[in-house]
N, C-alpha and C positions, 0 to 999 in steps of 0.2 A: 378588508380584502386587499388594499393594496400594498399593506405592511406584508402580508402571507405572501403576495404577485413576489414580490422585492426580494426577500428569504430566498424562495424557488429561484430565481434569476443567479440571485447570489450563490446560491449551493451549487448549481449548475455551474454557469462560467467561469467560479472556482478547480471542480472537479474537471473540467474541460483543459484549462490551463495548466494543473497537476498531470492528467494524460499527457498532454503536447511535450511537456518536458522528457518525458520518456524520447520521445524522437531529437528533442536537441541533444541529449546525453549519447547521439550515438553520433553526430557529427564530427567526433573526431576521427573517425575514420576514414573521410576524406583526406585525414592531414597524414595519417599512419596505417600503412595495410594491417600491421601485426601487433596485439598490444600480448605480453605476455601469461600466463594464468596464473603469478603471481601478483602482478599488478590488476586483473580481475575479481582477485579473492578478496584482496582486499577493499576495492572500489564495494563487492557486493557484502563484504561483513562491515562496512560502512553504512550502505546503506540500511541493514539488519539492524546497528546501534539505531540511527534515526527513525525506523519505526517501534522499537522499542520505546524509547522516550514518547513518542508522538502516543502510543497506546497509554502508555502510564498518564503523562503528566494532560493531556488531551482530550483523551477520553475517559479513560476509568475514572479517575480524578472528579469532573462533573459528575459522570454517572452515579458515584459515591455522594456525593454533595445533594445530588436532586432525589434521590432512594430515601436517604435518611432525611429528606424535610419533614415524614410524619411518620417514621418509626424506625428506628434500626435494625428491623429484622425484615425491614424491605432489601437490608443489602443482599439477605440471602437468597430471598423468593425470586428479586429483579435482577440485581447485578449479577450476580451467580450465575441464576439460569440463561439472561441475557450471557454473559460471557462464554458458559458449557455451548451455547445454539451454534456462536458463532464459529467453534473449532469443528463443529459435528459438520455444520454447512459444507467446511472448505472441505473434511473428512468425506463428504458424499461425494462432493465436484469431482474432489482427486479419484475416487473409487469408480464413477462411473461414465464420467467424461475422458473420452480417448486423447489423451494428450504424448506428450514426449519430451525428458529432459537432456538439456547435453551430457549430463552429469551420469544422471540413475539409468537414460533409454527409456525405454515405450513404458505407460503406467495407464491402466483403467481396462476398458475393454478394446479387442483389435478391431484395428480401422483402417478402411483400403485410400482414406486419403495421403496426400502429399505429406510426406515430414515435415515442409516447411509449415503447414497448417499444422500439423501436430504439436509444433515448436509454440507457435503462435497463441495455442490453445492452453499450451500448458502454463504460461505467463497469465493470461487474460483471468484462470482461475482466483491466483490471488491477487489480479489488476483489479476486479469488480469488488472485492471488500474494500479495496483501498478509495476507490471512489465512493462506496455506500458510506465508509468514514468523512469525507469532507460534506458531504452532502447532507449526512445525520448532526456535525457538529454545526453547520449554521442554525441548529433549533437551539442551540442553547442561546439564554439570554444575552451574556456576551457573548460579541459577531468578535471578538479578539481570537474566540474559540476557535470557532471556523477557516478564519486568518492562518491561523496557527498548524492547522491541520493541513490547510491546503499547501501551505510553503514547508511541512515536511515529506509531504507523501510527495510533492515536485522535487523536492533534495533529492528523496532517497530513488524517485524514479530514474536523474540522470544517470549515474553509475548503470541502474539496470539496464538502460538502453543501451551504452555500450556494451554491458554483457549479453544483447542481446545480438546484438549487430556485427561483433566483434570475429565471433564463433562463424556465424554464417557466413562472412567475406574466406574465410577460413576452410571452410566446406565448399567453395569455389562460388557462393552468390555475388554477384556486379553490387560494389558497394553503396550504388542509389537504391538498389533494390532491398538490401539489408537496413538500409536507413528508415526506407520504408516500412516496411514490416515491424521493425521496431515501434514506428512510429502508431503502426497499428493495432498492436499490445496495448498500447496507454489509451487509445480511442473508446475501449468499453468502463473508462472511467466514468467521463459525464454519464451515460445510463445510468451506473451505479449511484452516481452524486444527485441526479434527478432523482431516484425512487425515490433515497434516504432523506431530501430535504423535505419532498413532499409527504410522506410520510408521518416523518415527525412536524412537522408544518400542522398538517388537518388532525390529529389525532396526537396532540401534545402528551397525553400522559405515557404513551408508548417512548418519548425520548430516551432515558436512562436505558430503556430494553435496546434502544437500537446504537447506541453509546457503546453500550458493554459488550454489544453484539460483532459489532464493528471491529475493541478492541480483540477481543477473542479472537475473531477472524485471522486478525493480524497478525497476531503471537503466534499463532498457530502453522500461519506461513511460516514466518520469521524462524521458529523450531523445526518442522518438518522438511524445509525444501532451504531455506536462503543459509544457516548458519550450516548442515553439513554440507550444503556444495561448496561453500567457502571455503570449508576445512580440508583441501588436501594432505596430503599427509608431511608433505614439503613447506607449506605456507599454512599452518593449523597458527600459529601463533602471531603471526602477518596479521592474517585476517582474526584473529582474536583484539588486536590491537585498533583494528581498524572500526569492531564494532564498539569498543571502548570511546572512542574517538566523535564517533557518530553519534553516538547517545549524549555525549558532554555537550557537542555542539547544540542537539535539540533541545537540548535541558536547557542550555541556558537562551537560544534564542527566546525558548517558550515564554521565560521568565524575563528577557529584555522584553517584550512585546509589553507585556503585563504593565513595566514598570514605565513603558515610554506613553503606551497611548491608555491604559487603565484607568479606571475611575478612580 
């Protein structure tokens, strides 16, 4: 019981601390009213590389590993379906959750609330997979896993928060106030990271399902929303570079962690 207490603690305060970086990644704003949206495309197909890697080598990776402990044709039943659930999930969010992007404008159904809240919401959709991912990856046996997760999905949060924060100062918001708000995007992580650890915590054999779930989720942002709003038509190859960049960097932290504190 109090190995299980420990996990939950850990997945949580994890996924807590992956949130909060979303609001320090928007303090540069206080140093600079105006960053450009060239230097935003690429800060966000930055962060696009880093969940890329973080989905590969993080999670699918184990999910692969623990599916095929008693037969390989678990990888289709579990990993598969796990992965298909998790881009349908975010497929629903976006369809029926009133959100609003800087990029694309209003998406789901009309809603008489505030833009800023629309803005808010629209981020928060694929904030909560990003947290169910830290939270899911402390059930694996290695907590290296978890580690791992939680300091990419905080990588790729900073950049997001100035991309959040940036636009708004931009739109005329008082730059404590865009800080904030950014900061409150990253805050429906920990929920996420509590479901996912306890979750897989009490109902072990469900882990792989919520691994692959997770990744899906991910990628699924990653392709739908984070690599075309990067791609302007002026900075498509900027931010091309940039998710190049991001993904080298996670690959290989993932792989230094492995080699520094690994069994």
């Amino acid at each position: 019981m109090q190995l299980l207490d420990d996990t939950i603690i850990l997945g949580l305060t994890a996924s807590l601390l992956a949130g909060v970086a979303t609001g320090v990644g928007a303090l540069p704003i206080f140093l600079k009213r105006n960053f450009s949206r060239r230097t935003l495309d690429i800060m966000l197909g930055f962060a696009a590389g880093v969940m890329l890697a973080a989905s590969s080598f993080s999670l699918l990776v184990p999910a692969l590993e623990d599916a095929m402990v008693n037969d390989w044709t678990d990888v289709l039943t579990v990993v598969a379906l796990g992965f298909g659930l998790g881009g349908i999930f975010v497929h629903l969010a976006d369809k029926y959750v009133p959100h609003v992007h800087f990029e694309k404008g209003e998406e789901g159904p009309s809603s008489s609330m505030a833009r800023v809240w629309l803005l808010i919401l629209a981020i928060t959709i694929h904030n909560f997979p990003e947290g169910l991912a830290v939270g899911v990856s402390f059930g694996v046996a290695d907590p290296l896993t978890g580690v791992s997760v939680a300091v990419a999905i905080g990588l790729q949060n900073m950049p997001e928060g100035l991309a959040v924060a940036a636009p708004l100062v931009r739109e005329g918001y008082p730059r404590g106030k865009a800080a904030l708000f950014a900061l409150a995007t990253g805050l429906v992580e920990p929920i996420g990271g509590l479901l996912g650890v306890s979750i897989v915590s009490i109902a072990a054999f469900l882990l792989p399902y919520g691994l692959a779930f997770a990744a899906g989720a991910m990628i699924f942002v990653v392709g739908d929303e984070m690599i075309p709003e990067s791609h302007s038509i002026e900075n498509a190859r900027v931010a091309t570079w940039g998710i190049m960049v991001g993904f080298i960097i996670m690959m290989t932290l993932d792989n230094v962690f492995e080699f520094l504190f690994g069994g």
